[in-house]
Structure formats: C-alpha cells, structure tokens
C-alpha positions in Angstrom: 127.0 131.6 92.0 130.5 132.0 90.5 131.3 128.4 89.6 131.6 126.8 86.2 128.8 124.0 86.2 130.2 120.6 86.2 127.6 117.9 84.0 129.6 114.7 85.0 131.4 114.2 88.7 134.8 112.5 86.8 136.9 112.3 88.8 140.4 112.4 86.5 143.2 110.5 86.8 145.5 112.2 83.7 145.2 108.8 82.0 143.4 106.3 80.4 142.8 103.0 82.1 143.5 100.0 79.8 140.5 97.9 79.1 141.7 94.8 80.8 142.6 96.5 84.4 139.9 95.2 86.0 140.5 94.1 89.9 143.2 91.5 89.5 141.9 87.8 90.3 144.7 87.0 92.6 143.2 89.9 94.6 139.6 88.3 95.1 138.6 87.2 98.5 139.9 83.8 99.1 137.7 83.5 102.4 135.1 85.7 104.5 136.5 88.0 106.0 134.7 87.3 109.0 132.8 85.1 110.8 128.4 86.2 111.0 127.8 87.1 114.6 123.9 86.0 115.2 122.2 84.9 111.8 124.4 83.8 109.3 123.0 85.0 105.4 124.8 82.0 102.8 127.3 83.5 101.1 129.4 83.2 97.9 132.0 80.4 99.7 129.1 78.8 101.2 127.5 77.6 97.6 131.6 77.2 96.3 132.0 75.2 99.1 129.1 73.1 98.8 129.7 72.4 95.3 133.3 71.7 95.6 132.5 69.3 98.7 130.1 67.1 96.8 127.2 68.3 99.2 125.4 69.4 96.3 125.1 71.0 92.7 124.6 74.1 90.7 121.4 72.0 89.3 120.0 71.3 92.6 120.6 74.5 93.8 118.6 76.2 90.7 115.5 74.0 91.1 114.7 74.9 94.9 115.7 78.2 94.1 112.9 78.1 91.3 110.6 77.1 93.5 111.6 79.2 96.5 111.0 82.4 93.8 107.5 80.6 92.6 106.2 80.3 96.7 107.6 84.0 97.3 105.4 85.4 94.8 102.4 83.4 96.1 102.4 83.8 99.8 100.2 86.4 101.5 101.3 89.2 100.8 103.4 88.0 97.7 107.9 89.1 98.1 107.5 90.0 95.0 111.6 90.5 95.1 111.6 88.4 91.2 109.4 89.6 88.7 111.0 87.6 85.8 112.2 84.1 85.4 113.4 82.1 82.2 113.6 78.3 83.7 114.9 76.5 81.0 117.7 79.5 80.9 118.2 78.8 84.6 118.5 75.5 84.4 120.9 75.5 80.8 123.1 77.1 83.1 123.3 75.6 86.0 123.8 72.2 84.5 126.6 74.3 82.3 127.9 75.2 85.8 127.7 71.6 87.3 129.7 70.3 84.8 132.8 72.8 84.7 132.7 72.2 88.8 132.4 68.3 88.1 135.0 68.6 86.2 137.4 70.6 88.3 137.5 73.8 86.2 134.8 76.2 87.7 135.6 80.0 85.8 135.8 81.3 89.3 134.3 81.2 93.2 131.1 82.7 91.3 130.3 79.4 89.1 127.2 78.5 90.0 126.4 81.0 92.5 123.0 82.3 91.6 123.0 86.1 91.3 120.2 88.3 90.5 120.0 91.4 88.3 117.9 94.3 88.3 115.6 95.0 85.9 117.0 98.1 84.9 120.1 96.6 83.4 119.8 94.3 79.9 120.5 90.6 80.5 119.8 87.5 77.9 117.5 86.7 77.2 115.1 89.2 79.0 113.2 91.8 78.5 114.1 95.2 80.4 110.6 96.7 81.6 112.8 99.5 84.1 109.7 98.5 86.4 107.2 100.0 83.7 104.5 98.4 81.9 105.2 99.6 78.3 108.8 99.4 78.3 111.1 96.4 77.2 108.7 94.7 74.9 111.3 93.0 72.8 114.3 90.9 74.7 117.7 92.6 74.8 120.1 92.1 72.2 123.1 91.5 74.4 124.0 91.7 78.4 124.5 94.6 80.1 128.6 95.0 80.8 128.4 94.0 84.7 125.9 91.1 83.5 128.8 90.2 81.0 131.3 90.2 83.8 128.9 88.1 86.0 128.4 85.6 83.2 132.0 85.4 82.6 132.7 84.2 86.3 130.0 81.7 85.9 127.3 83.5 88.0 123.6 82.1 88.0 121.7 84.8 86.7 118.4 83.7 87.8 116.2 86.3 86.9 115.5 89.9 87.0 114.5 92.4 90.0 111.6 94.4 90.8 111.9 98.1 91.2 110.8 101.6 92.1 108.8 102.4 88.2 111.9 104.0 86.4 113.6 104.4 89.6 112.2 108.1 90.3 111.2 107.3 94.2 112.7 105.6 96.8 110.3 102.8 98.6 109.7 100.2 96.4 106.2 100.1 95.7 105.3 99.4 92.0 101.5 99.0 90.7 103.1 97.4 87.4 104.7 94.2 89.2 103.6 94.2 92.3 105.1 96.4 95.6 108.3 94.5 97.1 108.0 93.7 100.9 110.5 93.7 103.0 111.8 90.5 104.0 112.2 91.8 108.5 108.7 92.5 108.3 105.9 92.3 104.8 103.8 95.2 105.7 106.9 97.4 104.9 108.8 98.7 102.1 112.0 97.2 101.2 113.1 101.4 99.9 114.3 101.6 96.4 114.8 102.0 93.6 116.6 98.3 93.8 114.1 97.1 95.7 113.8 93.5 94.1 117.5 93.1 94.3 117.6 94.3 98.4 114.9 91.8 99.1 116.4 89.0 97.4 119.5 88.9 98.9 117.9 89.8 102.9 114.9 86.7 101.7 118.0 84.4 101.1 116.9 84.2 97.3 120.5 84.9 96.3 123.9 85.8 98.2 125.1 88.7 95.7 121.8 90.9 93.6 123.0 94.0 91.2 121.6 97.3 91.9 121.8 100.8 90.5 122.0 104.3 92.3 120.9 107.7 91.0 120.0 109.1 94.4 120.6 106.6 97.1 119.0 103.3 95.2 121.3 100.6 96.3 122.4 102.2 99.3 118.7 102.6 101.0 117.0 99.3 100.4 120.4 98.1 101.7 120.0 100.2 104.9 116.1 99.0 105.3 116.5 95.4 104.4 119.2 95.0 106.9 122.7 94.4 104.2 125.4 96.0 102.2 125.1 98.0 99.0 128.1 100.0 97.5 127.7 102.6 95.3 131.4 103.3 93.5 133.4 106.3 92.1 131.2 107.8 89.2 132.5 105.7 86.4 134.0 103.0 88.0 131.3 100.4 86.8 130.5 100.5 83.4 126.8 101.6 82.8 126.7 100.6 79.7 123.7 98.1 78.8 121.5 100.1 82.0 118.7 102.2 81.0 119.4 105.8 80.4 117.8 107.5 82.8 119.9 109.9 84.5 123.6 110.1 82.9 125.1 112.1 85.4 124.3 110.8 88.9 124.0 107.2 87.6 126.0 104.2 89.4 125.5 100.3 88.9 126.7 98.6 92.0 126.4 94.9 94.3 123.8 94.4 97.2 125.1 91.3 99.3 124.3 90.0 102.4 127.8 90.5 103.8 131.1 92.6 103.3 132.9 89.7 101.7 130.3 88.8 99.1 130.1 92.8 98.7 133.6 93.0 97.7 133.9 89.8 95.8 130.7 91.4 93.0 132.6 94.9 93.7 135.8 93.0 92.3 134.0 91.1 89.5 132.1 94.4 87.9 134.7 97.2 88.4 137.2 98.5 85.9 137.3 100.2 82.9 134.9 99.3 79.9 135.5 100.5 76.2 131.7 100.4 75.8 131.2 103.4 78.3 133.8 106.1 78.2 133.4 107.4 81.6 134.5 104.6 82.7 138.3 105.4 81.6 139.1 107.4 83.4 140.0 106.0 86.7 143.3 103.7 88.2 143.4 100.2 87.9 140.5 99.2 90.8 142.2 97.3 93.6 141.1 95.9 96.6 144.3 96.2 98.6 144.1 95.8 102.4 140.4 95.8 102.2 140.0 93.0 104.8 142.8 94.4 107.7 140.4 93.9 110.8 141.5 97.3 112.6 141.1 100.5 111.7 144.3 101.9 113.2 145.2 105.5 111.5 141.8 105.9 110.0 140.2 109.5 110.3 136.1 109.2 110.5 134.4 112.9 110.0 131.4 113.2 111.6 128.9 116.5 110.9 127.3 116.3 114.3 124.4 118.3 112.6 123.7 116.4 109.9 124.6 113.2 111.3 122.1 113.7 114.1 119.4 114.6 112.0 117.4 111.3 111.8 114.9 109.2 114.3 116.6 108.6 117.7 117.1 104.7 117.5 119.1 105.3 114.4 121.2 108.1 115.7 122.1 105.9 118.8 122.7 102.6 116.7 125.1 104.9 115.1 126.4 106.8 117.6 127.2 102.7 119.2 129.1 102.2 116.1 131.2 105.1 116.3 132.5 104.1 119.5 133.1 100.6 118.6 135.3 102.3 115.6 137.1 104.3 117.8 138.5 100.8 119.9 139.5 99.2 117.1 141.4 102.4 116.3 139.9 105.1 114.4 140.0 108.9 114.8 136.7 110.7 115.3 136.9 113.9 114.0 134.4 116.7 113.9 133.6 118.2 110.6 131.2 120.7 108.8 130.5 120.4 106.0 128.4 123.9 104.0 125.7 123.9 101.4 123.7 120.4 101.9 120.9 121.8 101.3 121.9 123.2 98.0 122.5 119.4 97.3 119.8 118.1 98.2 117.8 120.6 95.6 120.6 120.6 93.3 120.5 116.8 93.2 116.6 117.2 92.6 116.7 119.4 89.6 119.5 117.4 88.6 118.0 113.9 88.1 114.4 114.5 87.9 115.2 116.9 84.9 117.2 114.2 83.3 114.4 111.9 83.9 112.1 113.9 82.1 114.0 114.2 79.1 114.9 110.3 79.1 110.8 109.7 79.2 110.2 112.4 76.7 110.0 109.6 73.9 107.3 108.2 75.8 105.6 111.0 77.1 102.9 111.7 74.6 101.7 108.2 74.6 102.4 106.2 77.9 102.7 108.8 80.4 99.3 107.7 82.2 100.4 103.9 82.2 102.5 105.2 84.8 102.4 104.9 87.9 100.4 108.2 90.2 103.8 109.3 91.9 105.6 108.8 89.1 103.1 110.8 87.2 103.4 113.4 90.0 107.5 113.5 89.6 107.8 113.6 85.6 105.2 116.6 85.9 107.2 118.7 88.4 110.6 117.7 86.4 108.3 119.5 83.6 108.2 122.5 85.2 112.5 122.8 85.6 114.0 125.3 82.7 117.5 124.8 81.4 118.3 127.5 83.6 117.3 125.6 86.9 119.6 122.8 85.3 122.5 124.7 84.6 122.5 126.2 88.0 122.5 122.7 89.5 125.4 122.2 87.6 127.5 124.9 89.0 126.1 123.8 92.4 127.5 120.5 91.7 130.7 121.9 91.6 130.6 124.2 94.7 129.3 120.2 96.1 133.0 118.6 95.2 135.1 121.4 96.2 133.4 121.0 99.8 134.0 117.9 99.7 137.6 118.0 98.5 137.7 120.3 101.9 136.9 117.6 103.7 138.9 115.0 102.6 141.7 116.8 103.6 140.8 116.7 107.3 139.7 112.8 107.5 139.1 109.6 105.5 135.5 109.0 105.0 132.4 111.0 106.1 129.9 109.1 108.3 126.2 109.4 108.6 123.5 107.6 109.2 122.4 105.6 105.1 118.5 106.9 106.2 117.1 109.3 109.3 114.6 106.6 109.1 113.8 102.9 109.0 111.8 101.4 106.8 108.4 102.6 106.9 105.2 101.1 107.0 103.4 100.8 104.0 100.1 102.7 104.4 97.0 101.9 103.6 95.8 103.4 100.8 99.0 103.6 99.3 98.4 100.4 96.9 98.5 99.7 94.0 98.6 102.8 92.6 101.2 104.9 94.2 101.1 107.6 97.1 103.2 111.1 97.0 104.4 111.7 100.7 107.5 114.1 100.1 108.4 114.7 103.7 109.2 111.0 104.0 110.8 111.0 101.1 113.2 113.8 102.6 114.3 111.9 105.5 114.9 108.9 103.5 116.9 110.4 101.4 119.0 112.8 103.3 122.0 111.1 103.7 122.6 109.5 100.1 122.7 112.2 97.7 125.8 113.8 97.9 127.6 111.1 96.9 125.5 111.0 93.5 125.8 114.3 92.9 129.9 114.5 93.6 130.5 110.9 92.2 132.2 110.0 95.3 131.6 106.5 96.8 129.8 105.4 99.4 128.9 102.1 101.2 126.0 101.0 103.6 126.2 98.8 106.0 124.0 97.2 109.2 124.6 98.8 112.5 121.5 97.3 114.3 117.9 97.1 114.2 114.7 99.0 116.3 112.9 97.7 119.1 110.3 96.7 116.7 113.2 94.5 114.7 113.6 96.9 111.7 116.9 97.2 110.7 119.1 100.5 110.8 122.5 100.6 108.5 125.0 103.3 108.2 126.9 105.4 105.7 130.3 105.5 105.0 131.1 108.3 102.1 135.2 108.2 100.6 137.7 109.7 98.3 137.5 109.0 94.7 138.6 105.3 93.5 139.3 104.3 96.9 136.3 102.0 97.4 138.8 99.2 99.6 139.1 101.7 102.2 135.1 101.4 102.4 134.9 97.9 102.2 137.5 97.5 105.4 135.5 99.9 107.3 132.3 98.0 106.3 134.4 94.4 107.3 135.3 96.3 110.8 131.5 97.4 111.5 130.3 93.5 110.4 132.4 92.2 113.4 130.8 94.3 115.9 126.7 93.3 114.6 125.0 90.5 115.9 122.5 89.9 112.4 119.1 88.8 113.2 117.0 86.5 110.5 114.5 88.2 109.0 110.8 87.1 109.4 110.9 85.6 105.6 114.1 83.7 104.6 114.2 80.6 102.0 117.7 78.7 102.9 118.6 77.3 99.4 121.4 75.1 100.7 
C-alpha cells in the first residue's frame, strides 16, 4: 500500500469558518415540508403550534411526557428508550418555556419542544454513564456543545438515552440499563449504538432525539425503528462535550421522525465550534433548496453489487424507491465502487483500536463490569498493533480517493442503511450480551464508509416487511453538502405511506 495514512477524514475548505456561521435562522424550516402519508409521527410545528394556539403548554406537555417515560419503563417488556430523568429539571424548564411562549417571545420553533439526548453526550445536570455501569459517577460540569445549541433554542431536554455499552456493537442491548425494544415490534432490537434516542422518537416520546455515529449508530436504529438519522461531514457538529471514544470516525447527529424535524436539529447543531477544532474547517452550513420537491438533474449512483447485497424485501423496497426517484427526475447511474472490503476491516481496526485505548484507563479495574460482547470486542481490539492501525490509516485514504472517483460521476451513492431489518432478539441473548459477528456484518454493511471517509450520509424509511418491520435506505454525499441529502430524504418521504408502530404514547 503506497498511500500516506490519513488519521482524520477533514475535509478542507482553505479557511477557517467563523464561530458564529452556524445555519442562518432565516434559513430554518418555516413549515413541513410535506404532508405524513399514513401515520402521522408529531413533529416540531405540531408542539409550536399547539403552544402558540393556546391548545396547550410546555408544562402540560412535560408532565404526560413524564409519565408516558415512567409507564414505558414499566410495561412488559419495559421500552427502556429513557434511562435518566431529572423531573424537577423538566419541569423548571418547561414552565421557563411556557412563559417566554405566554409571553410571545419563544427563542425559536424549538421552545418547548421536548428533545432527548443521548447518553453519550454531557448535558446539566446529568451524569454521563456512555451506557456503562462505572462511568459518569459525578454530573457534568457543563453541556455538551449541540446540548448548548439545543438549550439555546429553548429545547426540552427531558432526559438522557439508552445505548449500545460504550457504543462498540450495533443492536441495542445493554445488561447495565436494560435492552431497548423496538417500538414496531418489543421482542426486537431497536440497532444501535443510539438506541434510546431511535426508540424515543419512533415510541412518540419526543419529535427530535441526538445520536452519535462511529460506525453506522444513528443511521441503523434509524433504519430499524422506521425514521431519519443524519450523520454529517466529519466535523460539521462539534463533538465536543461527547465521550472520547473513537476521535476519528466520530459524528454527533439528529434522529427525527420526519425530514423536516431532521433538518430543523441538523440546522440548530451544525456549524463551527471554537471548542472542537475539527469543526473549523468547513463553509458556513446552509440548508439551501433542501425542501425543492423534485429531483430534476440529480445523479443517484447505484453499485448494483453492493447495493444488492442484503435480504430480498429490503433490496426490492429499495429497488421501489429508485424508481419512484427516477419520476420525479433523477438520473440512475451505474457505478463501482473498489476496495469495500478493505473498509469494512479498515473501519474495524480503526475504531475498535481507538476504543481500546479510550478504555485503557479503565481497563485494569472495570473491564469485567462490562458487558460479555463488549468484553469480547475490547479483547480482540487488544490484539491490533500500531502497525494494523497505521495501515488502516493509509486504507482510509485509498477509501476517499474512491470516493472522490465517484463523486465525479453522480451526486450521492445509494444503498440499502442495513441488508437486514431489525432482528429478533434471541433467547439467550439477555442480559448479558451475545457475540453473533455474521449479523453484525450485514448490519453494518452499508454504514461504514461514510465514517471512515467523513462523508455524510442520511437514512431514511422506504417501507416495511411483511411481518411490519421497517426497511430505510441510505443516501451517502459530497462533503458539506448535507441539503442535497435532506431534499432527497424530503422527496423519498412523499412517496412512504408510515405505519404506527405497535407502541406509540401521543403526548399532544
């Protein structure tokens, strides 16, 4: 392998960003974009609405949504989506929140719109466990940045999210707080790592949930709970305030329950953050034509290979969507794209080494309070040499040059977010973990090679099985343009008929 290794997919822009270019407010959705075909998830303008119209409060909302989190976690099998909750901090703000809108001075659409965090990122006055059950015994010291952001539009943070133990697998389950179900059908995972977050938004607990994605983690319990989840440029949303656990594939992004609410947290968290130099580098985010309902002179490349490599129902749901892109204008174009496999391993040795060294602190003393997979992972990340790193670093860079191919010939790469829907949680498998690396592989198949190249990449619902599970799609772009994604995403929400899943609490 010839190429230089490459430790952090920055994309460059020759210049600095200023610290106040965040997504001007003047550029925030003013409505949805579109109207729900099927089942209707509340959104962001649903609660404004509501509030502005006198039909209810921020306070009213914030005690049925208390008590909608307490019955969650008591049913048979308990959601499990919420693993923390400060009431009298819920409630300080949403009477905070009822009287800025009583007074006709909300801080933006967000005031009072309960939003959920997971609990990977700091937020006031919590504790950050990063699913674990040593971790975060004292309460952060400050919010996260994107939890700063949030509380500056007025957001109800409510609580914080389960998820995968230190985000190092992809379903969900966690022996610490409890395995999140998934809210189409409980005796399934909800995928991970931001498995809390997924299932609050698709369980109605909250419109808009923040995620993070180190190799598919926002994107796959998006897919398998049936919403959207955007994972941006590499250093487009601060990560400062998130726990370090692997620098260089590591994105913070929204989960919502539609593309509007997507893009409205998208606008809210982007943009550059003097805490987190990465984060400079990049042009002033924008969301510019994000909501054109057409997709006229828009090139989709499809790897017939790779695209078709997954379960049949999802490959046909789509396959459905391709068409439906091509009458509302789009190009398909047939693309190949070399060395995915390398990816895949490269994007192995990549974040399970940087794992390991994140736990090393821990190691000598906690490493059996984790969990048995987790255990499993952190070992086999043990056995990586700076070598094996190194050369995943100069695979990386072979990665973006591929890719920089590509995006030459088309717009955005599509694929299938998972070859497979959410799968059944086996017995056996609780509470204390299960290894199963061949489902682990198709999970993750699609995801990863926007991690490892920084690119972004949006999932969104095409459909659901015959059994009701739900199947989303992939959309991978250029660097910084995350609109172009989000219109795509708006296109595909006209053309899905949602269904409600089996366990939904309607807060309004």
């Amino acid at each position: 392998m010839d190429e230089n290794p490459t430790h952090h997919p920055i994309h460059f822009t020759g210049t600095l960003a200023h610290k106040d270019s965040a997504v001007p407010e003047k550029e925030w959705p003013k409505e949805s974009a579109t109207e729900s075909r099927g089942f209707h998830f509340a959104t962001v303008f649903d609660y404004a609405k509501a509030y502005r119209d006198g039909k209810t409060t921020p306070e009213e909302v914030a005690k049925k949504l208390l008590d909608a989190i307490e019955t969650s976690n008591s049913s048979t099998p308990p959601l499990r989506a919420v693993i923390a909750v400060q009431r009298e901090d819920v409630m300080r703000q949403a009477r905070e929140a009822t009287l800025r809108i009583k007074a006709g001075k909300p801080l933006s659409i967000f005031d009072g719109v309960p939003v959920a965090v997971k609990d990977e990122m700091d937020m006031l006055p919590y504790h950050t466990t990063v699913g674990t059950s040593f971790l975060g015994k004292s309460p952060a010291k400050e919010d996260a940045s994107v939890v700063a952001r949030m509380r500056a539009a007025g957001a109800l943070l409510v609580g914080k999210t389960n998820m995968h133990e230190i985000g190092i697998n992809v379903t969900g389950l966690n022996p610490h707080h409890g395995t999140t179900r998934n809210p189409y059908h409980t005796s399934h995972f909800t995928g991970g790592s931001s498995s809390g977050s997924a299932t609050a938004v698709a369980a109605g607990l909250v419109p808009v949930a923040i995620g993070a994605d180190g190799g598919g983690s926002i994107r796959i319990p998006a897919s398998f709970c049936g919403i959207f989840g955007l994972k941006s440029t590499f250093g487009r949303i601060s990560e400062h305030g998130a726990a370090p656990l692997d620098w260089s594939v590591a994105h913070i992004g929204p989960l919502a329950g539609t593309a509007t609410d997507t893009a409205l947290a998208y606008a809210v968290m982007a943009g550059p953050d003097l805490h987190d130099p990465t984060s400079l580098h990049q042009p002033l985010p924008t969301l510019e034509n994000w909501n054109e309902l057409n997709l006229r002179g828009i090139k989709l490349g499809v790897y017939k290979a790779w695209f078709q490599h997954a379960d049949a129902e999802v490959v046909t749901a789509c396959e459905t969507m391709l068409n439906r892109f091509t009458d509302m204008g789009a190009e398909i174009r047939e693309i190949v794209i070399p060395d995915l496999e390398l990816n895949r391993i490269a994007h192995t040795v990549s974040i399970v080494s940087e794992m390991v060294q994140a736990m090393s602190y821990t190691y000598a003393e906690h490493h059996r309070q984790h969990g048995l997979d987790v255990r499993l992972n952190l070992a086999l990340g043990r056995a990586f040499s700076a070598q094996d790193y190194i050369l995943a670093q100069r695979a990386r860079t072979r990665i973006i040059k591929n890719f920089e191919r590509v995006f030459k010939e088309v717009d955005m790469v599509l694929t299938p977010t998972t070859a497979i829907t959410a799968p059944e949680i086996k017995k056996g498998a609780l509470p204390n973990g299960e290894s199963d690396l061949s489902t682990t592989i198709e999970i993750m198949r699609f995801v990863t090679a926007a991690n490892m190249t920084g690119l972004p990449a949006v999932s969104f619902p095409v459909g659901y099985t015959k059994s009701g599970m739900p199947i989303g799609m992939q959309a991978m772009g250029r660097a910084w343009e995350e609109s172009l994604l989000l219109r795509l995403a708006v296109n595909a929400e006209q053309a899905v008929e949602r269904k409600e899943p089996q366990v939904y609490y309607k807060i309004l």
